[in-house]
C-alpha positions in Angstrom: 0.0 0.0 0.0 1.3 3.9 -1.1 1.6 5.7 2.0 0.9 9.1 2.4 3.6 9.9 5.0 7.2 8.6 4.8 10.1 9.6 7.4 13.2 9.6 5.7 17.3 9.9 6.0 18.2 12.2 3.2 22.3 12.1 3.1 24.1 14.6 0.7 27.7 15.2 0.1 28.9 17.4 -2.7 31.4 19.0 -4.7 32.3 22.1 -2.3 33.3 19.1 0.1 32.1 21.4 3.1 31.3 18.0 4.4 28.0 15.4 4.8 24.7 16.5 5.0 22.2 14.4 6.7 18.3 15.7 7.3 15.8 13.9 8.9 12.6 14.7 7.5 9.4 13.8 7.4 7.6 14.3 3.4 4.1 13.9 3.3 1.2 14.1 0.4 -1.9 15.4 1.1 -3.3 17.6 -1.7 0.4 18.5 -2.4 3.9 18.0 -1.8 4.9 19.1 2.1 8.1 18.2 4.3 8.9 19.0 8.1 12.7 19.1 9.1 13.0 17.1 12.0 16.7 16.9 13.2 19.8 18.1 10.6 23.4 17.9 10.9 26.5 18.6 8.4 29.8 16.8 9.3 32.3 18.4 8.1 35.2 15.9 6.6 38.4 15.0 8.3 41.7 16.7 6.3 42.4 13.0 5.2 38.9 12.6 3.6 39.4 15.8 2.4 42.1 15.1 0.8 41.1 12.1 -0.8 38.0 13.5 -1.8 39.8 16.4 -3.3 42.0 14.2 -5.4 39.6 11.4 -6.7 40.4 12.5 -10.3 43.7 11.0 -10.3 42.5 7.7 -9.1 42.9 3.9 -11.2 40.5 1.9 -11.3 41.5 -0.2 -8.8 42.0 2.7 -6.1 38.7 4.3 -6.9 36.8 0.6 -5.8 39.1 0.4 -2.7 38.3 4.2 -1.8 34.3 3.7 -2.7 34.7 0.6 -0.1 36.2 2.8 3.0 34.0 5.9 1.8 31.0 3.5 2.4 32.1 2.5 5.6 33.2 5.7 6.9 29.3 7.1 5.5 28.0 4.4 7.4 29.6 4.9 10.7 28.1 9.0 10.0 25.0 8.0 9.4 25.0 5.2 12.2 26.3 7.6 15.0 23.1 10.1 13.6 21.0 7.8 13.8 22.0 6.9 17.1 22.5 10.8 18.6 19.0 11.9 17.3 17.3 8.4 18.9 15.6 7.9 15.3 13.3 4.8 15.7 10.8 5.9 12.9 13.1 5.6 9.3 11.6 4.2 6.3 14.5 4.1 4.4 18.1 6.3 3.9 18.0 8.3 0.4 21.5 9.1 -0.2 23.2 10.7 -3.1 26.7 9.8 -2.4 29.8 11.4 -3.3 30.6 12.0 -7.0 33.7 10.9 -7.8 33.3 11.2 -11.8 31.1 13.0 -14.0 31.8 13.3 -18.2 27.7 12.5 -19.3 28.9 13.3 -22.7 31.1 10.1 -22.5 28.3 8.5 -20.9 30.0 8.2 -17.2 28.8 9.1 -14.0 29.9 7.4 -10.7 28.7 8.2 -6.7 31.0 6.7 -4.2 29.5 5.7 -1.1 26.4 3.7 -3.2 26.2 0.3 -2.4 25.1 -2.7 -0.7 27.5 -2.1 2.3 26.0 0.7 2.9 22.4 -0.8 3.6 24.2 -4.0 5.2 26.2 -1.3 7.5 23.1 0.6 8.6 20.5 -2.2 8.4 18.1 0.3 6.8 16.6 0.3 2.9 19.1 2.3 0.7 17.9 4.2 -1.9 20.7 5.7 -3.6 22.6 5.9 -7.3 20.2 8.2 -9.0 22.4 9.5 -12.0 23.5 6.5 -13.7 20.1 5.2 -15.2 19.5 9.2 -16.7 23.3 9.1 -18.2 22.2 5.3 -19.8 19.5 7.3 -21.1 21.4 10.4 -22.8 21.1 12.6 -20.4 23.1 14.8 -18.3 22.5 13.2 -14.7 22.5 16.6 -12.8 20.9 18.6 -12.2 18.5 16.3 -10.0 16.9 18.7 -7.3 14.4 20.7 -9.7 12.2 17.8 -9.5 11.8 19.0 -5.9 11.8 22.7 -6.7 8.7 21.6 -8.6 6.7 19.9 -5.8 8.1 21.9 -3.2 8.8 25.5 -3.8 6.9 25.9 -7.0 5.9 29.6 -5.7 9.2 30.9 -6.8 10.2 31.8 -10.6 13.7 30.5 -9.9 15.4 28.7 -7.6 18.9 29.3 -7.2 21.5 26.9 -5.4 25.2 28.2 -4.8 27.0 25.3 -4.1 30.1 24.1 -5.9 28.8 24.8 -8.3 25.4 27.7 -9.1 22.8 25.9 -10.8 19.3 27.1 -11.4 15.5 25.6 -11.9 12.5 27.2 -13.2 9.5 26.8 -15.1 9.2 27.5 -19.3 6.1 26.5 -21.4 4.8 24.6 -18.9 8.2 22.6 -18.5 10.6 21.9 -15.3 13.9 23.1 -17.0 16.9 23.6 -14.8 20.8 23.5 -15.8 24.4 24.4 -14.1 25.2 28.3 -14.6 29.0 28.4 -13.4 31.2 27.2 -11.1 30.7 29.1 -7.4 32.4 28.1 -4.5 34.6 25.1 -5.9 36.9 27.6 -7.3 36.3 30.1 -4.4 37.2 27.3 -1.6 39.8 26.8 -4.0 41.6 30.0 -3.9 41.2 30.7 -0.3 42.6 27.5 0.8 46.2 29.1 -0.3 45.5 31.5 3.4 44.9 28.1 5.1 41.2 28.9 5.5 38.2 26.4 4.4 35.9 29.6 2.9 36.0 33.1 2.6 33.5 34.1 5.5 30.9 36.8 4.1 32.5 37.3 1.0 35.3 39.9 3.7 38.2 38.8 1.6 36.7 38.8 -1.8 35.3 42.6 -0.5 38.5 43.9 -0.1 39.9 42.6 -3.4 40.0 44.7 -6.6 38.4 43.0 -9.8 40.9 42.2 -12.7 39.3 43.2 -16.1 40.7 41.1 -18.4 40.2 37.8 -16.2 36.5 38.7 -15.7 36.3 39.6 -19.6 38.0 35.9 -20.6 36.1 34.2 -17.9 33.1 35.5 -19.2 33.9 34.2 -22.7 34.0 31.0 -22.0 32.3 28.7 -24.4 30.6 26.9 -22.0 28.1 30.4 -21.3 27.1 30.1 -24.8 25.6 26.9 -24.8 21.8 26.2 -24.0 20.4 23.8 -21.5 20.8 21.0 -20.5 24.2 21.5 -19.8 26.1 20.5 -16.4 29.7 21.0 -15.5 32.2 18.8 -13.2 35.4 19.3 -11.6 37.0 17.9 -14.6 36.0 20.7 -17.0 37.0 23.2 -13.6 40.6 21.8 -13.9 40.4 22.5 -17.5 39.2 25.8 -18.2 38.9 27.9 -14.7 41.9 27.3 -12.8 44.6 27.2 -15.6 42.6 30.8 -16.9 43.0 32.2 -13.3 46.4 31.6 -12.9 47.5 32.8 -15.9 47.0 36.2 -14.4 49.1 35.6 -11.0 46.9 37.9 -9.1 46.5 38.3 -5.0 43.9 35.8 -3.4 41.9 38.7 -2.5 41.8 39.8 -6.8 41.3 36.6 -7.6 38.5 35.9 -5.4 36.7 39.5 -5.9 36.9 38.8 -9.9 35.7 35.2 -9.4 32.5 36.5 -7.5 31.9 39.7 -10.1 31.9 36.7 -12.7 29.7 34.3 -11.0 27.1 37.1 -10.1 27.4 38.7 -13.8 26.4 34.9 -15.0 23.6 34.4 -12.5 22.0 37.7 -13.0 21.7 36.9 -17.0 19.2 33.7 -15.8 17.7 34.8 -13.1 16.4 38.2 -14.9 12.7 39.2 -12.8 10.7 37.4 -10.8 11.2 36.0 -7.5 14.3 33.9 -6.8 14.7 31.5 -3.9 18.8 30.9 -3.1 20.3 28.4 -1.1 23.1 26.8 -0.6 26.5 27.9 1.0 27.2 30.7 -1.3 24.0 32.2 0.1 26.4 33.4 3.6 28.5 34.9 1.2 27.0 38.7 1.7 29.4 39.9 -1.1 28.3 37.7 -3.3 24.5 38.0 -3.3 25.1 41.9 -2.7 27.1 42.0 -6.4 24.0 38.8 -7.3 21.1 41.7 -7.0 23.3 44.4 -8.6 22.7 42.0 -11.9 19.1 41.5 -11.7 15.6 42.9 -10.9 14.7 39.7 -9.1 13.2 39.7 -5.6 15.9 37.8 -4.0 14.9 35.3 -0.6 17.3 33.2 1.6 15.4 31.6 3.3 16.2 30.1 7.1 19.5 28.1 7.8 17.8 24.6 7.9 16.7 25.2 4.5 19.9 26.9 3.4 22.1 24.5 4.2 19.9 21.0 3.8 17.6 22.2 0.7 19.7 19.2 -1.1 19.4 16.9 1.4 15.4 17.5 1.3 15.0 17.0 -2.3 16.8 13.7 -2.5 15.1 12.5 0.5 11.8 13.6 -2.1 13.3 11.8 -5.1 14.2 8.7 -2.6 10.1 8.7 -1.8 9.2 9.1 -5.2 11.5 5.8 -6.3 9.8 3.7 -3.4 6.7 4.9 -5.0 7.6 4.1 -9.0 6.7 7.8 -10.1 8.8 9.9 -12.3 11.9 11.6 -9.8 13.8 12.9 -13.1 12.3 15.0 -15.8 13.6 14.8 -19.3 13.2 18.1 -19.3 15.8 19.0 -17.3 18.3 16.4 -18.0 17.9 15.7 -21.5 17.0 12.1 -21.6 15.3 10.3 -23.9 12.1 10.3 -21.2 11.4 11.3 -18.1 11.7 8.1 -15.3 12.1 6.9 -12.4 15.3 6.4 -11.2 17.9 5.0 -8.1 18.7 1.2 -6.7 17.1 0.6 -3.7 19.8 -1.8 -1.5 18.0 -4.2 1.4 20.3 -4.8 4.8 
């Protein structure tokens, strides 16, 4: 029998590597879409998971499956030690989007680490987890997944804006979800700011008192990438390629780099995000320098919402597309992706 009330484990850990999301929520259906945030946590990684994390690119084969099996145990000990801390009794099942260790959709690859049987065996819950692969099998991008939720969830906003790693965007056009990646964000920022020995620039202070290098923000602007149309998604890989090698070209001061790096990321946001009303989350949405040069670029009503939402808007939606899997409706629209059709994807792993 379809329930109309599921409490669920949504786990998230992405490309910023600020660390492991975890939201326990409760989604319900009664007329519409609805969730309640019931306990939320981020653990921020250790320097050595950091580290390996950072570096997954340059893995063999081999290395990748031996990291994917301590990743999984050290998700499970996370989630376990949650579970445990918050005295959660009531789960249905975990929905966890694992860590993504390799993303090139164009040569049909996409693999989580941290999805697998262990994981369900370590936890003795239902896992339901791996939701990109099926959508790459079927030609399209496997990212952006969350629009599905800012459909059923936040549908009262003309955008919705996540600064993460990377700033993506969702929003509605004849009648259809579409939703692609916009630029890189704070993978590049973190990345910069890491040379003072600090995880993020806090507020946006250091960017602030930076001055912006013309040229830079001209050839980052020109990147091919801006002229394509949706779907398109980017990964670290194409980061390595294009940003960092442009950027350092220019041997500017931290503070330069990270004030031109901002200018650029807002001056790309503000041409999608043009009028209406735009919800942001995500980590850049602490970045007060940031969203202050974000509204320069646009006429949008901007909302950041509260920090539970902020911070675990991710975690939410995958717990949403984890609920929709159980259920066998559509969790990824075509729409958005580019796939053949829209379906319902993720493995669902029994302890």
């Amino acid at each position: 029998m379809i329930k109309s009330s599921y409490y669920v484990l949504g786990v998230m850990s992405g490309t910023s590597l600020d660390g492991i999301d975890l939201a326990y929520v409760n989604i319900t259906l009664h007329e519409k879409w609805q969730y309640e945030f019931l306990h939320c946590e981020t653990i921020p990684y250790p320097e050595l998971w950091f580290k390996k994390l950072k570096n997954l690119l340059g893995l063999s084969k081999a290395e990748l499956k031996e990291t994917d099996r301590s990743y999984t145990q050290y998700l499970g000990t996370i989630i376990n030690t949650f579970i445990s801390k918050h005295q959660i009794t009531n789960l249905d099942f975990i929905s966890s989007h694992g860590h993504t260790a390799l993303h090139e959709p164009k040569k049909g690859v996409t693999v989580q680490i941290g999805n697998n049987q262990k994981l369900a065996d370590l936890t003795k819950q239902i896992v339901v987890c791996d939701f990109r692969v099926q959508d790459v099998k079927l030609g399209g991008q496997g990212a952006p997944l969350v629009p599905m939720g800012d459909k059923l969830l936040f549908s009262k906003y003309t955008y919705c804006l996540n600064l993460g790693g990377f700033a993506n965007v969702s929003t509605q056009k004849n009648g259809k979800r579409i939703a692609y990646d916009i630029c890189p964000a704070n993978i590049v920022l973190n990345h910069y700011v890491a040379n003072l020995g600090l995880d993020f620039d806090d507020c946006g202070n250091i960017a602030s008192s930076g001055e912006v290098n013309s040229l830079l923000l001209t050839e980052l602007n020109n990147l091919e990438f801006y002229k394509k149309t949706n779907p398109k998604s980017l990964g670290l890989e194409w980061v390595k390629e294009h940003i960092i090698p442009c950027i350092d070209s220019y041997q500017l001061t931290i503070p330069d780099v990270l004030r031109t790096f901002a200018v650029h990321v807002a001056e790309q946001i503000g041409v999608q995000i043009p009028n209406g009303k735009t919800l942001i989350t995500g980590g850049g949405a602490y970045n007060l320098f940031l969203i202050k040069e974000i509204k320069k670029q646009t006429l949008s009503k901007i909302t950041i919402p509260d920090s539970e939402l902020v911070d675990f808007k991710e975690a939410l939606v995958f717990s949403l597309l984890g609920v929709l899997r159980v259920r066998k409706e559509t969790n990824i629209l075509s729409s958005v992706t580019g796939a053949k059709k829209n379906h319902c994807s993720g493995i669902m792993f029994h302890p």
